[in-house]
C-alpha positions as CSV (number, residue, x, y, z in Angstrom):
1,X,11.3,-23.0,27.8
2,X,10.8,-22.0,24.3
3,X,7.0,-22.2,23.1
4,X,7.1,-24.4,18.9
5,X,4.3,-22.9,16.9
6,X,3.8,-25.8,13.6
7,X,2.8,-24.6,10.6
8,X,-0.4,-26.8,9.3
9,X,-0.2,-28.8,6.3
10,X,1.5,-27.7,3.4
11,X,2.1,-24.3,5.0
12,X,5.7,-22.9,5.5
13,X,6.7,-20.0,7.1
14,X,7.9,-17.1,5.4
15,X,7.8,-14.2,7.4
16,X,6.6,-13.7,11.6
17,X,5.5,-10.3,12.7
18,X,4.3,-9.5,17.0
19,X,0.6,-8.2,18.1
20,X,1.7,-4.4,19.6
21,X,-0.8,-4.9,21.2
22,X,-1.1,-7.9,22.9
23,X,2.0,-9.8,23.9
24,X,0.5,-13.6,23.5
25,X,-0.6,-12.6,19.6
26,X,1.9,-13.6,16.4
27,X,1.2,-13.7,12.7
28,X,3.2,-15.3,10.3
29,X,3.2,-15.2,6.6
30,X,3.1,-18.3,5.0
31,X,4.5,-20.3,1.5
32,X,0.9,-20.1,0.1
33,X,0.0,-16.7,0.7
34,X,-2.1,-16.8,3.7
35,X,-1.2,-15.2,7.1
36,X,-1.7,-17.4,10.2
37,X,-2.5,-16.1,13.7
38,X,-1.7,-17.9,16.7
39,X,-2.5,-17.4,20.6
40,X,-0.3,-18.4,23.2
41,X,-1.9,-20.1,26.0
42,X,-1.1,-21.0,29.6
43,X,-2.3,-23.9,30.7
44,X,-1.8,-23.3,34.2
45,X,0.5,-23.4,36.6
46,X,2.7,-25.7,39.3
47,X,2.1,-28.4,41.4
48,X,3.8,-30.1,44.2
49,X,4.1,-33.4,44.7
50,X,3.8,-34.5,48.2
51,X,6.8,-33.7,50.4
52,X,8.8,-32.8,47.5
53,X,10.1,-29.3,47.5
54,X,11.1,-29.8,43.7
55,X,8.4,-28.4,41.1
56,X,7.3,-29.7,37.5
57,X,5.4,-27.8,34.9
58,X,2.1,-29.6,34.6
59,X,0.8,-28.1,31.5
60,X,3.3,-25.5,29.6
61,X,3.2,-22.6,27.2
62,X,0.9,-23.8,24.1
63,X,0.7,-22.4,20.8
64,X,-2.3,-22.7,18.9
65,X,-3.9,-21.5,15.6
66,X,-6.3,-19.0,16.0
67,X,-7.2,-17.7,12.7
68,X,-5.9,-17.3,9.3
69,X,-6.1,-14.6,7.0
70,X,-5.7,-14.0,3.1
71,X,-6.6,-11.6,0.5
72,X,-10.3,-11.1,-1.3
73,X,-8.5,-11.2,-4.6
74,X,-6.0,-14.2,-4.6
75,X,-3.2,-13.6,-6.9
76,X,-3.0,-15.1,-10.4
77,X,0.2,-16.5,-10.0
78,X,-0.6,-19.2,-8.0
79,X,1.0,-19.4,-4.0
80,X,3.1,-17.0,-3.4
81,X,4.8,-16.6,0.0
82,X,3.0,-13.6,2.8
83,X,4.8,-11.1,4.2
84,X,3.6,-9.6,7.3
85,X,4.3,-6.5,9.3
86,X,2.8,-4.8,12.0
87,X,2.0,-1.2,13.0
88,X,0.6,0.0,16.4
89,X,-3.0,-1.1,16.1
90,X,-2.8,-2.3,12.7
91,X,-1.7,-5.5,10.1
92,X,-0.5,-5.3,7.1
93,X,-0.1,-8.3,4.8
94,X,1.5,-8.6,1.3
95,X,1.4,-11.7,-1.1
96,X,1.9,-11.4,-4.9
97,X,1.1,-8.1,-5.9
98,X,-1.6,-7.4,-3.3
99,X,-1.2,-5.3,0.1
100,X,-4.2,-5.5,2.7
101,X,-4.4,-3.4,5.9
102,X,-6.3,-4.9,8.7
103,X,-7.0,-3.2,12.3
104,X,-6.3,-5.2,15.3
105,X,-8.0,-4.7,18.7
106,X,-6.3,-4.8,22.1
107,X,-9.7,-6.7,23.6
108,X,-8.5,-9.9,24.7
109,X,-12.2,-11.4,23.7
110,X,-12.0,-10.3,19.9
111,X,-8.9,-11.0,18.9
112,X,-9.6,-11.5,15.4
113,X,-8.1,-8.7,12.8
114,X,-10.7,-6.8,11.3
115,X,-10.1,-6.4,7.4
116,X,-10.0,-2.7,6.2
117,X,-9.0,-2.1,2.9
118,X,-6.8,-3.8,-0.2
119,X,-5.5,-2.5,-2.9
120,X,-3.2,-4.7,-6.0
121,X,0.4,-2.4,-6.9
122,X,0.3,-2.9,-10.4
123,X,-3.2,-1.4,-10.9
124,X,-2.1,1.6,-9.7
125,X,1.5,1.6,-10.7
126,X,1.7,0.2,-14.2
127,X,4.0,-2.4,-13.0
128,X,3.3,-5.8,-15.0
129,X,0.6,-8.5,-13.1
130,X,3.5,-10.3,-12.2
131,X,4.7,-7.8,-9.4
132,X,5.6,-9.0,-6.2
133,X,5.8,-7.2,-2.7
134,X,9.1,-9.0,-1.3
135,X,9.2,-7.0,2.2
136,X,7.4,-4.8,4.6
137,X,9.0,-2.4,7.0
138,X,6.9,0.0,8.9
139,X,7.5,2.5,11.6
140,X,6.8,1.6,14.8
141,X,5.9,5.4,15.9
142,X,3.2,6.8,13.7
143,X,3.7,10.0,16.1
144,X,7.0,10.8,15.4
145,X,7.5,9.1,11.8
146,X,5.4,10.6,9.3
147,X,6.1,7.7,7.0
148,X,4.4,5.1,7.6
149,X,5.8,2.1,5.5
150,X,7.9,0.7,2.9
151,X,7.4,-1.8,0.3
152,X,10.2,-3.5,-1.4
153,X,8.4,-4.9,-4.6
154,X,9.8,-6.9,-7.8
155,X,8.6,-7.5,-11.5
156,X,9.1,-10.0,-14.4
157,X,12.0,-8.3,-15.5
158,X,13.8,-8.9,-11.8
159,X,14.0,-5.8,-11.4
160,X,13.0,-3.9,-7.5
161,X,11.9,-0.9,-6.4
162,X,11.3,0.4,-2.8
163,X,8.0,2.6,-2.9
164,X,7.8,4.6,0.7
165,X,4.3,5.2,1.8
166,X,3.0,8.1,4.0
167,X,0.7,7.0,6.7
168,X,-2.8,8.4,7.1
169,X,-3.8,6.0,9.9
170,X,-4.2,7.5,12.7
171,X,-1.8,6.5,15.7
172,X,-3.6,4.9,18.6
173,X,-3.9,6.8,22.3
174,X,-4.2,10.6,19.7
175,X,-7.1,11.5,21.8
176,X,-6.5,14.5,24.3
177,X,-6.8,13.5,27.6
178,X,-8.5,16.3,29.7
179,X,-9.2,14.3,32.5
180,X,-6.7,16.3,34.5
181,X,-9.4,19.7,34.0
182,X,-12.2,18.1,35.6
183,X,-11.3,18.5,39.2
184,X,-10.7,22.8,39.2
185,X,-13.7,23.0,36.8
186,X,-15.8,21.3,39.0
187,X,-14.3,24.0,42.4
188,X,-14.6,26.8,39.9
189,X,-18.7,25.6,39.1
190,X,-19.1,25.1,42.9
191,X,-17.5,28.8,43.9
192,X,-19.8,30.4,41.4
193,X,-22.5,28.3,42.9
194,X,-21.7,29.9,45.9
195,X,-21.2,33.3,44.8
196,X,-24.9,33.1,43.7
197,X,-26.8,31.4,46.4
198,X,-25.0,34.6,48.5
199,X,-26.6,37.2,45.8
200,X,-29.8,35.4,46.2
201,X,-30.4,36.0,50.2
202,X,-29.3,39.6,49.3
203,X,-31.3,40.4,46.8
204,X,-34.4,38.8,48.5
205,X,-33.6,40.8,52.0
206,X,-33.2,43.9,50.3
207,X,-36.3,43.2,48.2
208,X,-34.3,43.8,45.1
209,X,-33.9,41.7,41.9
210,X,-31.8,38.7,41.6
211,X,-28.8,39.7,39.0
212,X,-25.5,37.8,38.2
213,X,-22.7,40.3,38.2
214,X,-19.6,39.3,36.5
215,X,-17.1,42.2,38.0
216,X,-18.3,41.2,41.6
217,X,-17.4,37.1,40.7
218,X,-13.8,38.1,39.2
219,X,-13.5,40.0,42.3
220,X,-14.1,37.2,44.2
221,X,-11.7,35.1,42.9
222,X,-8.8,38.5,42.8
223,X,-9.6,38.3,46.2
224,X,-8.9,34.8,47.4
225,X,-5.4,35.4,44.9
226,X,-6.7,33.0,42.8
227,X,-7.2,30.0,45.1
228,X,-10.4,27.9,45.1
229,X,-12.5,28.2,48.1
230,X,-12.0,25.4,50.8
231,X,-13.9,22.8,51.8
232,X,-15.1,24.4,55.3
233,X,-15.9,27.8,53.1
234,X,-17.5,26.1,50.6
235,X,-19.6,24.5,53.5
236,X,-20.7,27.9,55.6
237,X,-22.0,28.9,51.7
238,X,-24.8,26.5,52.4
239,X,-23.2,24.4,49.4
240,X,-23.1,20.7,49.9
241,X,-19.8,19.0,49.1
242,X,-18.6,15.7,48.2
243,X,-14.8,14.6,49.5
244,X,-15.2,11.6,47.1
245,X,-14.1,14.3,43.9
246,X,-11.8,12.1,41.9
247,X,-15.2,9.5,41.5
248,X,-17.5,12.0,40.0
249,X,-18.1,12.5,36.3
Protein backbone atom coordinates (compact mmCIF):
# COMPACT_ATOMS: atom_id res chain seq x y z
CA UNK A 1 0.00 0.00 0.00
CA UNK A 2 1.74 3.12 -0.99
CA UNK A 3 2.31 5.70 1.94
CA UNK A 4 0.94 9.93 0.25
CA UNK A 5 3.16 12.43 1.95
CA UNK A 6 1.03 16.22 1.18
CA UNK A 7 2.87 19.01 0.79
CA UNK A 8 1.40 21.98 3.21
CA UNK A 9 -0.05 24.97 1.98
CA UNK A 10 1.39 26.65 -0.88
CA UNK A 11 4.27 24.24 -0.98
CA UNK A 12 5.09 22.06 -4.13
CA UNK A 13 7.39 19.55 -4.47
CA UNK A 14 10.35 19.95 -6.38
CA UNK A 15 12.88 17.62 -5.68
CA UNK A 16 12.77 14.18 -2.93
CA UNK A 17 16.04 12.80 -1.64
CA UNK A 18 16.12 9.34 1.21
CA UNK A 19 17.79 9.48 4.94
CA UNK A 20 21.04 6.83 4.38
CA UNK A 21 20.54 6.47 7.30
CA UNK A 22 17.40 5.81 8.44
CA UNK A 23 14.91 4.18 6.16
CA UNK A 24 11.50 5.96 7.54
CA UNK A 25 13.36 9.59 6.94
CA UNK A 26 12.60 11.71 3.40
CA UNK A 27 13.34 15.35 2.47
CA UNK A 28 11.88 17.02 -0.26
CA UNK A 29 12.67 20.35 -1.82
CA UNK A 30 9.97 22.48 -2.22
CA UNK A 31 8.54 25.54 -4.80
CA UNK A 32 9.50 28.14 -2.10
CA UNK A 33 12.74 27.15 -1.18
CA UNK A 34 12.42 25.35 1.92
CA UNK A 35 13.26 21.57 2.41
CA UNK A 36 10.59 19.55 4.31
CA UNK A 37 11.36 16.38 6.43
CA UNK A 38 8.88 13.81 7.05
CA UNK A 39 8.79 10.55 9.32
CA UNK A 40 7.01 7.58 8.40
CA UNK A 41 5.10 6.10 11.13
CA UNK A 42 3.43 2.80 11.90
CA UNK A 43 0.56 2.91 13.71
CA UNK A 44 0.46 -0.49 14.62
CA UNK A 45 -0.46 -3.52 13.45
CA UNK A 46 -3.43 -6.29 12.69
CA UNK A 47 -6.37 -7.32 14.30
CA UNK A 48 -8.83 -10.15 14.00
CA UNK A 49 -12.14 -9.94 14.15
CA UNK A 50 -13.88 -12.68 15.92
CA UNK A 51 -13.91 -16.02 14.03
CA UNK A 52 -12.76 -14.37 10.99
CA UNK A 53 -9.56 -15.64 9.64
CA UNK A 54 -9.45 -12.57 7.20
CA UNK A 55 -7.21 -9.48 8.48
CA UNK A 56 -7.65 -5.56 7.98
CA UNK A 57 -5.08 -2.99 8.60
CA UNK A 58 -6.33 -1.00 11.62
CA UNK A 59 -4.13 1.94 11.43
CA UNK A 60 -1.55 2.07 8.22
CA UNK A 61 1.74 3.57 7.14
CA UNK A 62 1.40 7.59 8.01
CA UNK A 63 3.45 10.27 6.70
CA UNK A 64 3.96 13.19 8.67
CA UNK A 65 5.91 16.53 8.73
CA UNK A 66 8.60 16.57 10.96
CA UNK A 67 10.66 19.48 10.35
CA UNK A 68 11.42 21.94 7.68
CA UNK A 69 14.56 23.40 6.79
CA UNK A 70 15.75 26.60 4.79
CA UNK A 71 18.75 28.81 4.39
CA UNK A 72 20.03 31.73 7.00
CA UNK A 73 20.31 34.01 4.04
CA UNK A 74 17.08 33.62 1.88
CA UNK A 75 17.66 34.54 -1.61
CA UNK A 76 16.76 37.89 -3.18
CA UNK A 77 14.91 36.57 -5.88
CA UNK A 78 12.06 35.66 -4.15
CA UNK A 79 10.86 31.52 -3.95
CA UNK A 80 12.82 29.66 -5.77
CA UNK A 81 12.35 25.84 -5.87
CA UNK A 82 14.99 23.45 -3.30
CA UNK A 83 16.94 20.90 -4.49
CA UNK A 84 17.91 18.27 -2.16
CA UNK A 85 20.48 15.53 -2.21
CA UNK A 86 21.82 13.30 0.27
CA UNK A 87 25.27 11.93 1.21
CA UNK A 88 26.03 9.17 3.79
CA UNK A 89 25.49 11.05 7.04
CA UNK A 90 24.97 14.32 5.50
CA UNK A 91 22.13 16.87 3.59
CA UNK A 92 22.74 19.04 1.26
CA UNK A 93 20.23 21.65 0.11
CA UNK A 94 20.30 24.16 -2.80
CA UNK A 95 17.79 27.07 -3.53
CA UNK A 96 18.73 30.22 -5.61
CA UNK A 97 22.23 30.64 -5.39
CA UNK A 98 22.76 29.23 -1.90
CA UNK A 99 24.16 25.55 -1.06
CA UNK A 100 23.89 24.55 2.82
CA UNK A 101 25.34 21.23 4.23
CA UNK A 102 23.67 19.78 7.13
CA UNK A 103 24.79 16.46 9.22
CA UNK A 104 22.20 13.97 9.89
CA UNK A 105 22.26 11.54 12.83
CA UNK A 106 21.30 7.86 12.69
CA UNK A 107 19.69 8.25 16.46
CA UNK A 108 16.18 7.51 16.09
CA UNK A 109 15.41 10.20 19.10
CA UNK A 110 17.22 13.26 17.31
CA UNK A 111 16.21 13.08 14.04
CA UNK A 112 16.49 16.61 13.27
CA UNK A 113 19.54 17.77 10.71
CA UNK A 114 22.01 19.69 12.32
CA UNK A 115 23.01 22.81 10.18
CA UNK A 116 26.81 22.98 9.42
CA UNK A 117 27.82 25.42 7.06
CA UNK A 118 26.41 27.72 3.88
CA UNK A 119 28.07 29.27 1.52
CA UNK A 120 26.16 31.69 -1.77
CA UNK A 121 28.04 30.56 -5.50
CA UNK A 122 28.16 33.80 -6.80
CA UNK A 123 30.28 35.35 -3.93
CA UNK A 124 32.75 33.11 -4.67
CA UNK A 125 32.44 32.54 -8.34
CA UNK A 126 31.69 36.02 -9.83
CA UNK A 127 28.59 34.55 -11.28
CA UNK A 128 25.78 37.45 -11.28
CA UNK A 129 23.22 37.41 -7.95
CA UNK A 130 20.86 35.87 -10.11
CA UNK A 131 22.62 32.27 -10.19
CA UNK A 132 20.76 29.42 -9.62
CA UNK A 133 21.84 25.78 -8.49
CA UNK A 134 19.35 23.67 -10.72
CA UNK A 135 20.59 19.99 -9.53
CA UNK A 136 22.61 18.06 -6.97
CA UNK A 137 24.27 14.76 -7.61
CA UNK A 138 26.50 13.34 -5.05
CA UNK A 139 28.36 10.19 -4.59
CA UNK A 140 26.98 7.79 -2.61
CA UNK A 141 30.59 6.34 -1.52
CA UNK A 142 32.79 8.98 -0.12
CA UNK A 143 35.39 5.95 0.27
CA UNK A 144 35.78 5.12 -3.04
CA UNK A 145 34.72 8.48 -4.87
CA UNK A 146 36.91 11.18 -4.12
CA UNK A 147 34.49 13.58 -5.52
CA UNK A 148 32.06 14.33 -3.55
CA UNK A 149 29.35 16.36 -5.55
CA UNK A 150 28.20 18.19 -8.49
CA UNK A 151 26.31 21.24 -8.93
CA UNK A 152 24.56 22.05 -12.14
CA UNK A 153 24.04 25.94 -11.67
CA UNK A 154 22.48 28.68 -14.19
CA UNK A 155 22.78 32.60 -14.56
CA UNK A 156 20.80 35.54 -16.15
CA UNK A 157 22.24 35.05 -19.27
CA UNK A 158 20.68 31.14 -19.33
CA UNK A 159 23.65 30.05 -19.54
CA UNK A 160 24.89 26.49 -17.16
CA UNK A 161 27.77 25.27 -15.90
CA UNK A 162 28.41 22.02 -13.91
CA UNK A 163 31.05 22.87 -11.02
CA UNK A 164 32.34 19.35 -9.49
CA UNK A 165 33.24 19.52 -5.90
CA UNK A 166 35.87 17.41 -3.98
CA UNK A 167 34.60 16.16 -0.73
CA UNK A 168 36.42 16.84 2.57
CA UNK A 169 33.69 15.28 4.77
CA UNK A 170 34.65 12.61 6.20
CA UNK A 171 32.86 9.23 5.33
CA UNK A 172 31.02 7.76 8.24
CA UNK A 173 32.18 4.08 9.96
CA UNK A 174 36.40 5.70 8.91
CA UNK A 175 37.29 4.72 12.38
CA UNK A 176 39.73 1.55 12.68
CA UNK A 177 38.14 -0.99 14.35
CA UNK A 178 40.76 -2.90 16.60
CA UNK A 179 38.43 -4.63 18.55
CA UNK A 180 39.64 -7.81 16.96
CA UNK A 181 43.33 -7.12 19.08
CA UNK A 182 41.95 -7.08 22.29
CA UNK A 183 41.56 -10.72 22.99
CA UNK A 184 45.64 -11.95 22.20
CA UNK A 185 46.67 -8.71 23.95
CA UNK A 186 44.91 -9.47 26.86
CA UNK A 187 46.68 -13.71 26.70
CA UNK A 188 49.97 -11.97 25.87
CA UNK A 189 49.56 -9.35 29.27
CA UNK A 190 48.34 -12.50 31.24
CA UNK A 191 51.58 -14.81 29.98
CA UNK A 192 53.91 -12.03 30.92
CA UNK A 193 51.98 -11.83 34.18
CA UNK A 194 52.85 -15.25 34.57
CA UNK A 195 56.34 -15.25 33.50
CA UNK A 196 56.84 -12.69 36.42
CA UNK A 197 55.00 -14.03 39.32
CA UNK A 198 57.48 -17.30 38.41
CA UNK A 199 60.65 -14.88 38.61
CA UNK A 200 59.35 -13.57 41.76
CA UNK A 201 59.29 -17.04 43.93
CA UNK A 202 62.80 -17.52 42.40
CA UNK A 203 64.32 -14.64 43.04
CA UNK A 204 62.86 -14.64 46.66
CA UNK A 205 64.04 -18.48 47.35
CA UNK A 206 67.33 -17.82 46.06
CA UNK A 207 67.41 -14.62 48.03
CA UNK A 208 68.36 -12.70 44.94
CA UNK A 209 66.85 -9.52 43.33
CA UNK A 210 63.66 -9.46 41.50
CA UNK A 211 64.68 -8.54 37.62
CA UNK A 212 62.51 -8.68 34.42
CA UNK A 213 64.56 -10.37 31.72
CA UNK A 214 63.42 -9.73 28.25
CA UNK A 215 65.66 -12.76 26.42
CA UNK A 216 64.14 -15.30 29.11
CA UNK A 217 60.15 -13.94 28.09
CA UNK A 218 60.98 -14.18 24.16
CA UNK A 219 62.18 -17.49 25.01
CA UNK A 220 59.15 -18.32 26.54
CA UNK A 221 57.01 -17.63 23.90
CA UNK A 222 59.96 -19.44 21.06
CA UNK A 223 59.28 -22.14 23.19
CA UNK A 224 55.54 -22.65 23.26
CA UNK A 225 56.06 -21.94 19.08
CA UNK A 226 54.27 -19.06 19.51
CA UNK A 227 51.02 -20.19 21.10
CA UNK A 228 49.50 -18.45 24.09
CA UNK A 229 49.49 -20.44 27.22
CA UNK A 230 46.20 -22.33 28.04
CA UNK A 231 43.75 -21.90 30.30
CA UNK A 232 44.85 -24.92 32.73
CA UNK A 233 48.70 -23.39 32.39
CA UNK A 234 47.69 -20.20 32.92
CA UNK A 235 45.90 -21.61 36.13
CA UNK A 236 48.98 -23.83 37.73
CA UNK A 237 50.90 -20.06 37.29
CA UNK A 238 48.86 -19.03 40.24
CA UNK A 239 47.08 -16.53 37.71
CA UNK A 240 43.39 -16.19 37.98
CA UNK A 241 41.36 -16.37 34.81
CA UNK A 242 38.23 -15.25 33.47
CA UNK A 243 36.34 -17.64 30.64
CA UNK A 244 33.94 -14.70 30.13
CA UNK A 245 36.97 -12.88 27.73
CA UNK A 246 34.86 -11.48 24.87
CA UNK A 247 32.90 -9.20 27.98
CA UNK A 248 35.99 -7.54 29.34
CA UNK A 249 37.23 -4.10 28.33
Amino acid sequence: MPVMCVAPGWHNFSSVAADPLRPTIIYAGTSTGRALMYKMYNLGGWRQRGDIIEKEARNPVVCALADQLMPLRLPLLGNLPAIVQTLPGFLMLGTGSHLVLYQLSGNSEDIKPTYLSERAIEEFDGLHVSAQILGITAAKDLIAHSTGFAVLVSDASESHRLDIYKSRIPPPGTNLDLSWIRVPAMMICALAAMFWQQKGRLANSAGGKNTFNEAELAGLLSGRGGRLPSMNTMKRGGLFTNRRVNDCY
